[in-house]
DRENBA-345626 format. One record per residue (C-alpha): residue number from 1; x, y, z. Coordinates in steps of 0.25 Angstrom, whole numbers. Layout:
! DRENBA-345626
+-----+-------+-------+-------+
:   k :    c1 :    c2 :    c3 :
+-----+-------+-------+-------+
: NUM :     X :     Y :     Z :
...
+-----+-------+-------+-------+
This chain:
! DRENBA-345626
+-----+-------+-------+-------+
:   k :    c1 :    c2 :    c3 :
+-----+-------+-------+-------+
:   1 :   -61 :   428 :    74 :
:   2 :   -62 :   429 :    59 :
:   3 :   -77 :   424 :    53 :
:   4 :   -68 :   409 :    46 :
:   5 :   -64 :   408 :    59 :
:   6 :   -80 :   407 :    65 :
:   7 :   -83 :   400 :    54 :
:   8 :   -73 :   389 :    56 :
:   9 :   -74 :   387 :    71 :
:  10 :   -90 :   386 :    70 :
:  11 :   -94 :   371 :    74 :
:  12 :  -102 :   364 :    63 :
:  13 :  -115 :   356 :    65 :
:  14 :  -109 :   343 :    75 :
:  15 :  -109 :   332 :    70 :
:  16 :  -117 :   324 :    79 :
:  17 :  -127 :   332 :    80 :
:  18 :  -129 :   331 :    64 :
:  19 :  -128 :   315 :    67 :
:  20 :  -140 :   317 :    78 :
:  21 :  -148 :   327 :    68 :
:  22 :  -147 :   314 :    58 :
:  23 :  -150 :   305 :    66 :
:  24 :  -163 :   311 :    71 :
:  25 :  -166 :   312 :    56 :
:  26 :  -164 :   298 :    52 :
:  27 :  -171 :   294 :    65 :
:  28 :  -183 :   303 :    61 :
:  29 :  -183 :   298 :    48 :
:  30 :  -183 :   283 :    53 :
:  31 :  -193 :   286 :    62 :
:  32 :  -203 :   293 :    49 :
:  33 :  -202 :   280 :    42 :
:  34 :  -204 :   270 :    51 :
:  35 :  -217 :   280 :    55 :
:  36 :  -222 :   282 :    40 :
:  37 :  -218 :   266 :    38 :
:  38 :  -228 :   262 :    49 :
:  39 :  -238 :   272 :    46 :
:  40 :  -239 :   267 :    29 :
:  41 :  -238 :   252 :    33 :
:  42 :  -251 :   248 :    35 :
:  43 :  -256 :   256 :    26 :
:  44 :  -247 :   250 :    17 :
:  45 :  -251 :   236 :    21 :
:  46 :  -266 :   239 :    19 :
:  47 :  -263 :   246 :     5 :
:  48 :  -255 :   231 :     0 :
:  49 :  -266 :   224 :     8 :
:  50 :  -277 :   231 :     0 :
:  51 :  -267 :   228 :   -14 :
:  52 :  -265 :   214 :   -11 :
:  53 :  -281 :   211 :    -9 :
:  54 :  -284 :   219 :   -21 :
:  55 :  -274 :   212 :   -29 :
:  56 :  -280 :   198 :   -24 :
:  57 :  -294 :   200 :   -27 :
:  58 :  -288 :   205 :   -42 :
:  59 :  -281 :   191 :   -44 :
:  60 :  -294 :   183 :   -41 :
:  61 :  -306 :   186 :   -44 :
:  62 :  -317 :   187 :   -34 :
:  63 :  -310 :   186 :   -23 :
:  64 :  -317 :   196 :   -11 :
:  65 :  -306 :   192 :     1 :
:  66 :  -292 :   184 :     3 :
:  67 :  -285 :   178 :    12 :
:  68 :  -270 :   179 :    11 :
:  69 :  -260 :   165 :    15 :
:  70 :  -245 :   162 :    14 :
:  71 :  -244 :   150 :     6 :
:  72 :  -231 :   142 :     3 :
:  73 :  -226 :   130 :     3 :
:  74 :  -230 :   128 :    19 :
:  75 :  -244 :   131 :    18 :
:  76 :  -255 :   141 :    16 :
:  77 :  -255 :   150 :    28 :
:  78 :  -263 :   163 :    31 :
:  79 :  -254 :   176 :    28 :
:  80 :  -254 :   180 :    41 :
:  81 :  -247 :   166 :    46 :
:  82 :  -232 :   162 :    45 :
:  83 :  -230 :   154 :    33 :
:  84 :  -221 :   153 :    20 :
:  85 :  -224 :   157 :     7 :
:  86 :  -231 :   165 :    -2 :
:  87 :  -241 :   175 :     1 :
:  88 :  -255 :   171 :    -6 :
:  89 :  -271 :   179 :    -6 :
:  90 :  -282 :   168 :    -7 :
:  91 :  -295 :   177 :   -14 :
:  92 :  -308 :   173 :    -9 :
:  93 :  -321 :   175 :   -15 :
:  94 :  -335 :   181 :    -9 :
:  95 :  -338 :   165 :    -3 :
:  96 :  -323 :   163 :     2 :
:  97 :  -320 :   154 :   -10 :
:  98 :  -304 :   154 :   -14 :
:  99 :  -305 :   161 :   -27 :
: 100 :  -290 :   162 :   -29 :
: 101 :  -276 :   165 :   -23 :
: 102 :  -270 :   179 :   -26 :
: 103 :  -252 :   176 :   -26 :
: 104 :  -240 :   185 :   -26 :
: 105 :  -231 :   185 :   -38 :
: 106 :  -219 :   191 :   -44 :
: 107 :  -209 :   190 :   -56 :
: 108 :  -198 :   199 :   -61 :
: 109 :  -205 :   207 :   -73 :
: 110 :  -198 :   216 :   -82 :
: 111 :  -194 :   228 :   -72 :
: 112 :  -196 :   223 :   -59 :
: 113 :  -205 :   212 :   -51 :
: 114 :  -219 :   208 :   -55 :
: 115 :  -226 :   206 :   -42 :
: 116 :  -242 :   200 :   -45 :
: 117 :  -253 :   194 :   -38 :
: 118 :  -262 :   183 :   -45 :
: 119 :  -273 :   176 :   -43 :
: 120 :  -272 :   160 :   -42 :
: 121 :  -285 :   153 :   -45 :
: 122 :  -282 :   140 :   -39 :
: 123 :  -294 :   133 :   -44 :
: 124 :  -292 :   136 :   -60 :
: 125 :  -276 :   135 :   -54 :
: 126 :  -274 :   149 :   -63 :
: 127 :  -270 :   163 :   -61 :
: 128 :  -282 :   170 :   -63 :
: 129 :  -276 :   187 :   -60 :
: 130 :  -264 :   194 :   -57 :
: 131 :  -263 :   207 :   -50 :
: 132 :  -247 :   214 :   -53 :
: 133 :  -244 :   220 :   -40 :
: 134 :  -230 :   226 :   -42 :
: 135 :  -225 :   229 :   -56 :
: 136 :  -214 :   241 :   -61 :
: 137 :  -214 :   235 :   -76 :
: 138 :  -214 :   245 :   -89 :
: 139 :  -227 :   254 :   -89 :
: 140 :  -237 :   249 :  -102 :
: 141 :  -227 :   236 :  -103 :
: 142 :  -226 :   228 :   -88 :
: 143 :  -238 :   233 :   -83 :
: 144 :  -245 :   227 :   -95 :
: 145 :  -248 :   216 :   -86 :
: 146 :  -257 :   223 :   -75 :
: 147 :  -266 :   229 :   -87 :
: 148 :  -265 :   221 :  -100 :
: 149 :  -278 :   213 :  -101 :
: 150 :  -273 :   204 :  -109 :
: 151 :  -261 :   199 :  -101 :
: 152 :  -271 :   198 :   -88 :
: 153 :  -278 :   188 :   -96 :
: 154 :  -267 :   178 :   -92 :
: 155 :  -271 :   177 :   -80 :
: 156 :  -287 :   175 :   -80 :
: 157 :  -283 :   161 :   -77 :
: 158 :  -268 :   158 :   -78 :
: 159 :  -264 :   144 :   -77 :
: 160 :  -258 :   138 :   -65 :
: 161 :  -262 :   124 :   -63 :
: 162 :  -251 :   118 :   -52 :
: 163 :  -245 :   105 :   -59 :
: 164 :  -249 :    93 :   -56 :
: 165 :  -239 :    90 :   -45 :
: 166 :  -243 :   102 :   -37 :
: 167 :  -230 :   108 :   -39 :
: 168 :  -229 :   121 :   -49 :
: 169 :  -240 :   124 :   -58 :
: 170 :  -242 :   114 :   -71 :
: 171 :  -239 :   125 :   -81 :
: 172 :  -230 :   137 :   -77 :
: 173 :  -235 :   150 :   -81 :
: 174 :  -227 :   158 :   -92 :
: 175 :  -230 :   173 :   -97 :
: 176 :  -228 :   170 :  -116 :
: 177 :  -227 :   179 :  -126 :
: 178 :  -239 :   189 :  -129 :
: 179 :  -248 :   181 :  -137 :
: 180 :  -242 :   165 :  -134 :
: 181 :  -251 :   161 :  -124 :
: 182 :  -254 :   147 :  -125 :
: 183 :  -257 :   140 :  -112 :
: 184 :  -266 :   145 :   -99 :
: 185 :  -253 :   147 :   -91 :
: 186 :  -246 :   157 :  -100 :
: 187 :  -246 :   172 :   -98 :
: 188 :  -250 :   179 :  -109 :
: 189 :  -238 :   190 :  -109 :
: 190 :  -239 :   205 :  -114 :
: 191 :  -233 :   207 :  -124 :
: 192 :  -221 :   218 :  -122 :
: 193 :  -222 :   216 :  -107 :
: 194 :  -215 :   203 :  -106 :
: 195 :  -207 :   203 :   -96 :
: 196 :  -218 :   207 :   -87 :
: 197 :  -228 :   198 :   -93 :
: 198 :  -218 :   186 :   -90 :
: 199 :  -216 :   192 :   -76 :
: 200 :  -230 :   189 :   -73 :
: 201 :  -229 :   175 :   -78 :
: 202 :  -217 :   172 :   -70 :
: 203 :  -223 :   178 :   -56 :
: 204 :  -235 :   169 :   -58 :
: 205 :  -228 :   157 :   -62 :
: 206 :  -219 :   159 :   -52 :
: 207 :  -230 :   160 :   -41 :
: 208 :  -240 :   148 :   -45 :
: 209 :  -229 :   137 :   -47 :
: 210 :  -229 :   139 :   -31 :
: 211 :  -241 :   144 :   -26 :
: 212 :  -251 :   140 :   -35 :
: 213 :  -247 :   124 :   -30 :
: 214 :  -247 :   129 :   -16 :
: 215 :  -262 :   137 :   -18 :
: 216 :  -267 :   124 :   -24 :
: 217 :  -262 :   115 :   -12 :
: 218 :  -267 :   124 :    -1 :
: 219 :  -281 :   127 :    -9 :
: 220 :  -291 :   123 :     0 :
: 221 :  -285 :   132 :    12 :
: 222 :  -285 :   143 :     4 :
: 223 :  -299 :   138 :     2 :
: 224 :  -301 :   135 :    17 :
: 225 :  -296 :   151 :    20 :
: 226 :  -308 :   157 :    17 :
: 227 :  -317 :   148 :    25 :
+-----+-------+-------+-------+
């Protein structure tokens, strides 16, 4: 028998055997993930745990604990309960007084979503801080708006009065051109950053026309929480 000849009569890897060799791979693969997925879970809650707390005592002042509800159009509900809506962090001071209601919000800015927290004082009915959470706008343009003193200035105390009817707030807040300002419920923009500046403006004002009515209705629980 010539050498071809052995060559061409000399059986080749099976192929089920490959299919059981690739399976076992993907199965041990599935199996790895679901393992490092469980193991960097909870550290994964703790770590947003640990971000959203910090971010909460950044957007009111003074505030030592919180307490975090679901609030929408049904009611004020602890976040641990079932309920609709929104996802809301009252911040207490050292006496358990309510100092102020920390809110998620979000607007389209000029590269992708501008995701926030801010402060609600419902007392002076304002915005008194914002905290940017997530943000992918242009280096030394967009992210202006987490170190430009100036810009933060809006937002010592941000009108947001709720209209008289209840429904909305009585002015809606609008970002202007740099230097244009005029009332307590425009934002200040920066200028060359824009589209980020009005992003900002649009997440708040998106957000207080519904909740800051619903935080002024449901006032004294949140006052009641800390007792």
């Amino acid at each position: 028998m010539s050498d071809t000849q052995a060559v061409a009569t000399n059986p080749g890897t099976p192929g089920l055997r490959m299919i059981r060799t690739l399976g076992l791979i993907a199965m041990l693969s599935g199996l790895a993930v679901v393992l490092v997925y469980q193991w960097t879970a909870p550290i994964i809650a703790e770590n947003q745990h640990i971000a959203t707390e910090k971010a909460v005592f950044h957007v009111v002042a003074g505030a030592t604990t919180r307490q975090d509800f679901r609030l929408g159009a049904g009611g004020l509900v602890p976040a641990g309960q079932e309920g609709e809506g929104e996802t809301v962090y009252a911040a207490y001071g050292p006496d358990g007084k309510l100092l102020g209601i920390a809110m998620p919000a979000a607007a389209q800015g000029y590269q992708d979503v501008v995701k926030l927290l801010y402060g609600y004082d419902p007392y002076c009915q304002c915005i008194r801080g914002i905290k940017v959470l997530k943000m992918t706008e242009t280096p030394g343009l967009g992210d202006k708006i987490i170190t430009d003193a100036a810009f933060l200035e809006n937002f010592e105390a941000l009108d947001a009065r709720v209209a008289a009817d209840g429904n909305g707030l009585a002015n809606a807040i609008v970002t202007v051109k740099h230097g244009t300002k005029k009332n307590e419920w425009e934002i200040d923009a920066i200028s060359g950053a824009t589209v980020t500046s009005n992003a900002v403006g649009k997440a708040l004002n998106n957000s207080a026309q519904v909740m800051a009515p619903l935080v002024q209705a449901h006032l004294s629980e949140f006052e009641r929480a800390a007792e």
